[in-house]
N, CA, C and O atoms as a DFTB+ gen file, in Angstrom:
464 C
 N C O
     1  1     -33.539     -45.934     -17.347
     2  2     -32.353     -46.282     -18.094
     3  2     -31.993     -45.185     -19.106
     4  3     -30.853     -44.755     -19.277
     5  1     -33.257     -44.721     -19.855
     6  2     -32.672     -43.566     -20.940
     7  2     -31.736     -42.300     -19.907
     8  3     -30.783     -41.690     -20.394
     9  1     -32.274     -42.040     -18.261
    10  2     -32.008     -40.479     -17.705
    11  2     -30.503     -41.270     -17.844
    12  3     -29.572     -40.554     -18.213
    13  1     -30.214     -42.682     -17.574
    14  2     -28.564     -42.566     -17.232
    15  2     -27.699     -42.586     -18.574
    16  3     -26.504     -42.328     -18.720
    17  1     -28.870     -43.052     -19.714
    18  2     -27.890     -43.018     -20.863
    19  2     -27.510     -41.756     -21.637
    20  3     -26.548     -41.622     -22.393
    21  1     -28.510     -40.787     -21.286
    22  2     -28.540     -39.197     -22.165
    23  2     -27.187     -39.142     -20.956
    24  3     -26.036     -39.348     -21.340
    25  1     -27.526     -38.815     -19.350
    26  2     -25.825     -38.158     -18.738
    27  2     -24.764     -39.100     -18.922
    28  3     -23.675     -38.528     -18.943
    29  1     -24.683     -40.529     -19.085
    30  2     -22.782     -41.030     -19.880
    31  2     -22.455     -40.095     -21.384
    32  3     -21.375     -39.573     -21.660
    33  1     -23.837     -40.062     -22.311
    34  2     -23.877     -39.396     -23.456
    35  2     -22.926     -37.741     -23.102
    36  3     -21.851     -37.359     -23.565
    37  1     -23.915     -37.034     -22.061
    38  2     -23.247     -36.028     -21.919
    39  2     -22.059     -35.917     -21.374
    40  3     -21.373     -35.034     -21.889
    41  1     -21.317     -36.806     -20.063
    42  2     -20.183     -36.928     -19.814
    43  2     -19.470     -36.977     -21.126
    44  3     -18.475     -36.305     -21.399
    45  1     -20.147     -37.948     -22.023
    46  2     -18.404     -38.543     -23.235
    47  2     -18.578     -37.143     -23.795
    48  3     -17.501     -36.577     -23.983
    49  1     -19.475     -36.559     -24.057
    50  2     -19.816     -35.248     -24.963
    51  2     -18.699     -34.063     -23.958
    52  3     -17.597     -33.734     -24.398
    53  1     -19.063     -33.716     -23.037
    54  2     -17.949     -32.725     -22.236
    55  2     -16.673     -33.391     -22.395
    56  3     -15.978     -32.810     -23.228
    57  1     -16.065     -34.530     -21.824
    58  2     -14.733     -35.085     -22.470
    59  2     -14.265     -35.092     -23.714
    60  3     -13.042     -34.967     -23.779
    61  1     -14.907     -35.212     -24.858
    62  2     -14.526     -34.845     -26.607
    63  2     -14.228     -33.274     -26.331
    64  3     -13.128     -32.738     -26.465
    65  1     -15.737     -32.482     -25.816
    66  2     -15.044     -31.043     -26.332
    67  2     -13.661     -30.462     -25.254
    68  3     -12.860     -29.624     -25.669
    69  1     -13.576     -31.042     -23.911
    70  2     -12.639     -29.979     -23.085
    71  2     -10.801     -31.076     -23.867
    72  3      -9.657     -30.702     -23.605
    73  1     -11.130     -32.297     -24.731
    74  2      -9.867     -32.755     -25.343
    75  2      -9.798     -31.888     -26.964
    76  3      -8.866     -31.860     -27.767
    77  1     -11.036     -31.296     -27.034
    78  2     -11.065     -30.574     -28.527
    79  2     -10.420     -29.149     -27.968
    80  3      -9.539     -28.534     -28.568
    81  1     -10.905     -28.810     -26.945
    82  2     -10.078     -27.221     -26.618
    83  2      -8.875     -27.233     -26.321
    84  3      -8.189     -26.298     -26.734
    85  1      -8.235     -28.317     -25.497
    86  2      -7.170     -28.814     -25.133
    87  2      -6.333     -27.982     -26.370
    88  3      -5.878     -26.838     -26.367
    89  1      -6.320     -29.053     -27.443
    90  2      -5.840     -29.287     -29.120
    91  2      -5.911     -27.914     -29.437
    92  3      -5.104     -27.632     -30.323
    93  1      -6.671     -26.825     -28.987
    94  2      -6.831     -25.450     -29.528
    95  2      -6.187     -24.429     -28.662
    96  3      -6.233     -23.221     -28.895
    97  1      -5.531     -25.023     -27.559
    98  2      -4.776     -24.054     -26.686
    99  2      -5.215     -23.695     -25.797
   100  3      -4.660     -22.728     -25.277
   101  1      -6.574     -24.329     -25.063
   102  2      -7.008     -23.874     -24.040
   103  2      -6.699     -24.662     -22.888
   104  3      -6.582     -25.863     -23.133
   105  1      -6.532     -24.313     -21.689
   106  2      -6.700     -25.266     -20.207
   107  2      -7.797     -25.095     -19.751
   108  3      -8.360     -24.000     -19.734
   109  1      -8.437     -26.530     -19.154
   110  2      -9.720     -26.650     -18.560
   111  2      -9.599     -26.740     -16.965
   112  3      -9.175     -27.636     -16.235
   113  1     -10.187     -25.341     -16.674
   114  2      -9.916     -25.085     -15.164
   115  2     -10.820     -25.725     -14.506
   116  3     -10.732     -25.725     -13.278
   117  1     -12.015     -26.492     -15.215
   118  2     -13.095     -27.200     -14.577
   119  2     -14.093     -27.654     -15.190
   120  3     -14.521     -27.174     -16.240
   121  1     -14.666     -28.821     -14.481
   122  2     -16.183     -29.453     -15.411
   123  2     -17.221     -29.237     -14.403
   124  3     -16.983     -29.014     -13.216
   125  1     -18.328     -29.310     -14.906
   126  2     -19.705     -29.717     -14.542
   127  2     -19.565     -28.549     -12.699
   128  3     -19.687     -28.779     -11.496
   129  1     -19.309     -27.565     -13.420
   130  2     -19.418     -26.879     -11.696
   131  2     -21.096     -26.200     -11.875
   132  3     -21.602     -25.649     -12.854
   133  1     -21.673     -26.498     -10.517
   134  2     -22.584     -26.363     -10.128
   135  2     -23.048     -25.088      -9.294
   136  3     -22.354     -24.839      -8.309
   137  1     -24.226     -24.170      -9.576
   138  2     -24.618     -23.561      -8.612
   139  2     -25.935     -23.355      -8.656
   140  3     -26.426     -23.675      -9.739
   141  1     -26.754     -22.895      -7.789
   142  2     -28.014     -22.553      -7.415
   143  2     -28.665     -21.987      -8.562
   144  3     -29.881     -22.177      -8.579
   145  1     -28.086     -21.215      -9.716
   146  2     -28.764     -20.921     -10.723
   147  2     -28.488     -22.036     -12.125
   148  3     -29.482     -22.122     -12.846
   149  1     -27.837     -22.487     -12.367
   150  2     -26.809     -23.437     -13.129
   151  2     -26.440     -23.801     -13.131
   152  3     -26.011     -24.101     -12.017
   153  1     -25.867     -24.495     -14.286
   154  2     -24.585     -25.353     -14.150
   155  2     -23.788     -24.898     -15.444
   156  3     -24.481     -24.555     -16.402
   157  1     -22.347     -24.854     -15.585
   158  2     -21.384     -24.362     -16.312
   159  2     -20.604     -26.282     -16.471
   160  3     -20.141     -26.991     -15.577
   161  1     -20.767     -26.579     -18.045
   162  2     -20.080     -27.748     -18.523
   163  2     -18.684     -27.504     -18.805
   164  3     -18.082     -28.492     -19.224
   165  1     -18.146     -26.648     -18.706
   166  2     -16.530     -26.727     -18.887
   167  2     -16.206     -25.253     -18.567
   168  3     -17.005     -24.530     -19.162
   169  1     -15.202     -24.465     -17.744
   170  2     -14.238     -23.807     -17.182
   171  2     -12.745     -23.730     -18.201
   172  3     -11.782     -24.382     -17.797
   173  1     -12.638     -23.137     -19.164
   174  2     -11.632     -22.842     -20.163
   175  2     -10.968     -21.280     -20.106
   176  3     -11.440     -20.172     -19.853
   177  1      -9.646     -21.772     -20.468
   178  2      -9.287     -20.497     -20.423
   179  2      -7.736     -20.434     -21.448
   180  3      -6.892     -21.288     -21.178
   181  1      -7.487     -19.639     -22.345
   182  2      -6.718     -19.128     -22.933
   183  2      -6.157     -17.900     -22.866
   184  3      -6.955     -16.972     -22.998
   185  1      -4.833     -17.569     -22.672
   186  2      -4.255     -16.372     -22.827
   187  2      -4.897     -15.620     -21.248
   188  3      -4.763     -16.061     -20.107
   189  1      -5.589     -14.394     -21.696
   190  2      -6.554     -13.256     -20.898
   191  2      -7.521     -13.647     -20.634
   192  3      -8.006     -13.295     -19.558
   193  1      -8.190     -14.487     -21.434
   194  2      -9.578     -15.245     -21.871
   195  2     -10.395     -16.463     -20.997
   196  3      -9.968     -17.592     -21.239
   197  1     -11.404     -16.392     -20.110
   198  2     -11.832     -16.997     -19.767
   199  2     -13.153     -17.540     -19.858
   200  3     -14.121     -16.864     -19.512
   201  1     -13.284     -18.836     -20.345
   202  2     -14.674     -18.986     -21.218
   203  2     -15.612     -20.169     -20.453
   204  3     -15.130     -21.246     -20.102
   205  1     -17.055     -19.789     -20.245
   206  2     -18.044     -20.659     -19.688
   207  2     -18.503     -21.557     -20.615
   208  3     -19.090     -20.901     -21.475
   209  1     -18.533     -22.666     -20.864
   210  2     -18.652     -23.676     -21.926
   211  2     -19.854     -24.478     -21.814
   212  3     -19.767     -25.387     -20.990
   213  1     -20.886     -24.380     -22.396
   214  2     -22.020     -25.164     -22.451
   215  2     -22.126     -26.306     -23.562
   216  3     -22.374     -25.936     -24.710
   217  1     -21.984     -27.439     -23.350
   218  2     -21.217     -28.679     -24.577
   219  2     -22.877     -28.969     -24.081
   220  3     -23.526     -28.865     -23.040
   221  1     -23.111     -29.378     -25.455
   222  2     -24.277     -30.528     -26.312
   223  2     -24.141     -31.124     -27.456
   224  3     -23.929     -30.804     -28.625
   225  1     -24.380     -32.433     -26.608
   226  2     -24.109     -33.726     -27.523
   227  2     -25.560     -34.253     -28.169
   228  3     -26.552     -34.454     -27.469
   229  1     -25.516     -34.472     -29.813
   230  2     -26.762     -34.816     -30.088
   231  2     -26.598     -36.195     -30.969
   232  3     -25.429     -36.467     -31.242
   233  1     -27.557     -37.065     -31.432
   234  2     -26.989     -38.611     -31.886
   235  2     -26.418     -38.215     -33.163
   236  3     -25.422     -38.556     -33.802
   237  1     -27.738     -37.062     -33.394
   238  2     -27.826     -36.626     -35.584
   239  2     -27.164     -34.845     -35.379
   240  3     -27.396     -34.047     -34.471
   241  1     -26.344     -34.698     -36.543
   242  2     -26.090     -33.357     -36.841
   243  2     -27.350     -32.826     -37.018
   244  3     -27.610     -32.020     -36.124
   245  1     -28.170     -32.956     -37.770
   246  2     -29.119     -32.173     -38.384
   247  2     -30.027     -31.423     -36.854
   248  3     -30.636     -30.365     -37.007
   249  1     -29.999     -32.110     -35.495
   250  2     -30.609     -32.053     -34.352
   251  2     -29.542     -30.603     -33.666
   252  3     -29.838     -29.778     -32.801
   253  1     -28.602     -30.720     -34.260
   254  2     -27.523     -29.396     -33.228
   255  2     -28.040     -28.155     -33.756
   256  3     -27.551     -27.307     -33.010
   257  1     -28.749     -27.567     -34.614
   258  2     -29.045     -26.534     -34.833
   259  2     -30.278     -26.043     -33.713
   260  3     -30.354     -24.858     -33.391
   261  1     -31.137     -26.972     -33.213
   262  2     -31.907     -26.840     -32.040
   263  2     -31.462     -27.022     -30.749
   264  3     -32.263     -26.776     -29.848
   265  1     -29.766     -27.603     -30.321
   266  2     -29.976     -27.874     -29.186
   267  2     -29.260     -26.952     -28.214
   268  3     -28.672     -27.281     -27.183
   269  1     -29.381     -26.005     -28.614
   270  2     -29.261     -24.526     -27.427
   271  2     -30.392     -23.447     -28.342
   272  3     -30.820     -23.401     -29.496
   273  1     -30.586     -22.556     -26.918
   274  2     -31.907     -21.875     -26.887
   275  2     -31.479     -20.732     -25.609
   276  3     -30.680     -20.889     -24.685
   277  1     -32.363     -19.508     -25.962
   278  2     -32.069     -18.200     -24.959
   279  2     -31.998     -19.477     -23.199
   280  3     -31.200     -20.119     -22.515
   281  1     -33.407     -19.140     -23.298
   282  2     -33.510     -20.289     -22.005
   283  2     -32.474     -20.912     -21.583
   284  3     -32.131     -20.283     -20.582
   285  1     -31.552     -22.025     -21.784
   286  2     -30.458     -22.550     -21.692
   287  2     -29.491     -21.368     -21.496
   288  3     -28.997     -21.233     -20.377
   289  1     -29.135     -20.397     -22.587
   290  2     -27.926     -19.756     -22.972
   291  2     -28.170     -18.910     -21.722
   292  3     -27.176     -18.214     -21.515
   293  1     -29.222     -18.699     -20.729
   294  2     -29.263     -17.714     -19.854
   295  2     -29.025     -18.000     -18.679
   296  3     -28.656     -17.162     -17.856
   297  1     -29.267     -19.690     -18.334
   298  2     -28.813     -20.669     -17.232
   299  2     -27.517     -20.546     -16.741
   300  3     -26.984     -20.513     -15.632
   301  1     -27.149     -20.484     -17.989
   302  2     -25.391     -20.966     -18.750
   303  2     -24.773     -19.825     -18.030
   304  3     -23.953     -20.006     -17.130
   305  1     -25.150     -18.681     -18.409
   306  2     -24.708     -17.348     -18.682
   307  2     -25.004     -16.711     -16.538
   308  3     -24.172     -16.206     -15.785
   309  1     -26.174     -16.990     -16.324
   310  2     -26.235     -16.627     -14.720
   311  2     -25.595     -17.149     -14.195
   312  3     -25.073     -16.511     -13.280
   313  1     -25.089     -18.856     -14.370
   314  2     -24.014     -19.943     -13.634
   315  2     -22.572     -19.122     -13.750
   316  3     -21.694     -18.941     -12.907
   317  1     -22.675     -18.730     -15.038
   318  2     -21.143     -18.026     -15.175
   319  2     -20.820     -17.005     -13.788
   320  3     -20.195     -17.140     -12.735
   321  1     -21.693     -15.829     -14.496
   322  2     -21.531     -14.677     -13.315
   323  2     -21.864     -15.243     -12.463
   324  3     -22.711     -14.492     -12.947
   325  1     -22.273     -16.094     -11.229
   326  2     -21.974     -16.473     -10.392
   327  2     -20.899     -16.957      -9.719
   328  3     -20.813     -16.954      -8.491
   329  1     -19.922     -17.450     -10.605
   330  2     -18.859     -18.243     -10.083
   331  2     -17.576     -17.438     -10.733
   332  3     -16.532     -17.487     -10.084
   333  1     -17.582     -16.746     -11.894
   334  2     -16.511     -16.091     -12.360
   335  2     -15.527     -15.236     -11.698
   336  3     -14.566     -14.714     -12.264
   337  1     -15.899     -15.101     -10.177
   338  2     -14.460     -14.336      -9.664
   339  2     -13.719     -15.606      -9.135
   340  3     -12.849     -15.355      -8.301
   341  1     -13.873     -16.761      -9.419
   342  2     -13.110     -18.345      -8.433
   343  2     -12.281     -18.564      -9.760
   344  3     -11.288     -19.293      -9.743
   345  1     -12.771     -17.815     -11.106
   346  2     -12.138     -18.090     -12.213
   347  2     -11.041     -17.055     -12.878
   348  3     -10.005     -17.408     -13.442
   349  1     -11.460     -15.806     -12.705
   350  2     -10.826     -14.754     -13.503
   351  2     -10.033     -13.678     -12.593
   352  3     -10.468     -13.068     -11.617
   353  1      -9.245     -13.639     -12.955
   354  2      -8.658     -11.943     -12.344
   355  2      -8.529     -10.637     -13.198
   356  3      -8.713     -10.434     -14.398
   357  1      -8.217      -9.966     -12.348
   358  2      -9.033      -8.278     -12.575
   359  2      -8.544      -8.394     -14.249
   360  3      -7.559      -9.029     -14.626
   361  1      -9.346      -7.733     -15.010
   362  2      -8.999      -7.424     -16.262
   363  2      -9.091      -8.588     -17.220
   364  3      -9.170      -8.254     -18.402
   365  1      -9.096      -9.683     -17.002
   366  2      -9.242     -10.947     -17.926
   367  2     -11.014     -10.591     -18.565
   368  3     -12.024     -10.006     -18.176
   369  1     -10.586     -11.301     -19.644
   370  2     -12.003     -11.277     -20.011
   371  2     -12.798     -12.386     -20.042
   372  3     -12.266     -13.461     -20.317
   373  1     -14.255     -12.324     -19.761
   374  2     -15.186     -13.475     -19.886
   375  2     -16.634     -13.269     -20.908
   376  3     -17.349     -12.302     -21.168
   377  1     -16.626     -15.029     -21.401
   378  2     -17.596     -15.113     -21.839
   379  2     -18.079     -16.238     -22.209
   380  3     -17.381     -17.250     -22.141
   381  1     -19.408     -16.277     -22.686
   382  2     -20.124     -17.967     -22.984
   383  2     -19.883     -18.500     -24.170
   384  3     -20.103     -17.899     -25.222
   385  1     -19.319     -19.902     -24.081
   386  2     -19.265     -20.514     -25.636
   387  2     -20.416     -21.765     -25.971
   388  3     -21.238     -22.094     -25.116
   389  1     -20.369     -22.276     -27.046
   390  2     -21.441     -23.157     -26.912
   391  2     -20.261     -24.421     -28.252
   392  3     -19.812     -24.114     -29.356
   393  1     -20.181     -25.267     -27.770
   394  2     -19.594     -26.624     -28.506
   395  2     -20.561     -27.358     -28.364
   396  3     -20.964     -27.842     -27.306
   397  1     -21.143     -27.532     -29.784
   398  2     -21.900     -28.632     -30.749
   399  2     -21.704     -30.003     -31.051
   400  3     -21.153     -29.934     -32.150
   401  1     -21.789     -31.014     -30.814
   402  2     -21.219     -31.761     -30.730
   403  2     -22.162     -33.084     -31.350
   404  3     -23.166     -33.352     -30.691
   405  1     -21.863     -33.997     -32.697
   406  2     -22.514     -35.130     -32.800
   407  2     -21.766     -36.272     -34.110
   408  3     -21.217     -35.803     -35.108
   409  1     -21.865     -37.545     -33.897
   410  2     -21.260     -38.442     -34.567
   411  2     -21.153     -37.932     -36.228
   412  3     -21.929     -37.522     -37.091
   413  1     -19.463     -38.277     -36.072
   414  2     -18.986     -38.064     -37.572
   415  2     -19.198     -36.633     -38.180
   416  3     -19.655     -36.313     -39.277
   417  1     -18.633     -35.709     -36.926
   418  2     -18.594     -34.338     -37.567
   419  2     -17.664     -33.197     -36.251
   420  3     -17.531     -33.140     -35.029
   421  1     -17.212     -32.452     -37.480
   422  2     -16.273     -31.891     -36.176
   423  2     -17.172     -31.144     -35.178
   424  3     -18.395     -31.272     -35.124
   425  1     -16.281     -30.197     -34.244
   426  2     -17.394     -29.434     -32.505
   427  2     -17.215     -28.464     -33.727
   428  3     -16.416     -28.287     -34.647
   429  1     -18.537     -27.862     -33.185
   430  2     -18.920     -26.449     -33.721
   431  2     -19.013     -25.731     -32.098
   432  3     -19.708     -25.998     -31.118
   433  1     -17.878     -24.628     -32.384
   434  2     -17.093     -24.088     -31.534
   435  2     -17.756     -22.427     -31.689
   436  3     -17.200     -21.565     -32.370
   437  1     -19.440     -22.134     -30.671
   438  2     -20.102     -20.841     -31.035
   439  2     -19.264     -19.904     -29.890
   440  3     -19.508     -19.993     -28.687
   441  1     -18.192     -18.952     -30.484
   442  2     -17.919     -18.296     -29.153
   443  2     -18.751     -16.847     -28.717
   444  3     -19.133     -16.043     -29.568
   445  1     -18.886     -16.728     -27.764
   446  2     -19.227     -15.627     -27.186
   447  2     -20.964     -15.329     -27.670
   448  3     -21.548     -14.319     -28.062
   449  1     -21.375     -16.661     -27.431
   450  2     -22.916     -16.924     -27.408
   451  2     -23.646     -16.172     -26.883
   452  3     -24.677     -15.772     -27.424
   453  1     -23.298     -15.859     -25.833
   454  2     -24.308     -15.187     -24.925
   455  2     -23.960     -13.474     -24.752
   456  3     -22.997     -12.888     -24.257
   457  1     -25.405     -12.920     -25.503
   458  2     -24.910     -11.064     -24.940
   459  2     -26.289     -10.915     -24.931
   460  3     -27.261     -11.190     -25.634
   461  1     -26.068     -10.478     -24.073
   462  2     -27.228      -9.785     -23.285
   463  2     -27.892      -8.229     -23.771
   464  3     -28.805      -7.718     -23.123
């Protein structure tokens, strides 16, 4: 019962942030896409800009300062380059964001998380 309640948790958690990017000017070209190295939680894109979105939802603020890590950010980041030519054309730019996410506080919106 907890594995199905942490993924509705994470579903409502990806739905808050891709309606929080929405509000910030972005279109969400996709959720929860899947590949052999990863998985990429939201497909965003603004302007030139095309961004791999790793959303975590936690119950307590004080818990979001732990809940991304290299490990994760590198999952995140191989899922990207895997799938980023279905997303971008020549010259657009890409990169990893990380939206924070927990009751009674705004997304903490980390862009361009991941450099290698």
């Amino acid at each position: 019962m907890k594995r199905q309640q942490a993924e509705r948790r994470g579903r409502q958690g990806e739905a808050r942030a891709a309606a929080w990017l929405r509000l910030k000017g972005w279109s969400i070209l996709d959720k929860r896409v899947k590949t052999p190295v990863g998985e990429v939680d939201l497909v965003a894109k603004r302007g030139r800009l095309v961004a791999f979105v790793e959303v975590k939802w936690r119950k307590r603020k004080e818990d979001l300062d732990l809940a991304i890590d290299e490990y994760r950010l590198r999952r995140v980041a191989a899922a990207a380059e895997s799938v980023a030519h279905n997303y971008a054309r020549d010259g657009e730019d890409l990169r990893v964001d990380v939206i924070l996410l927990a009751p009674g506080c705004f997304p903490r919106h980390i862009t361009n998380a991941w450099q290698p």
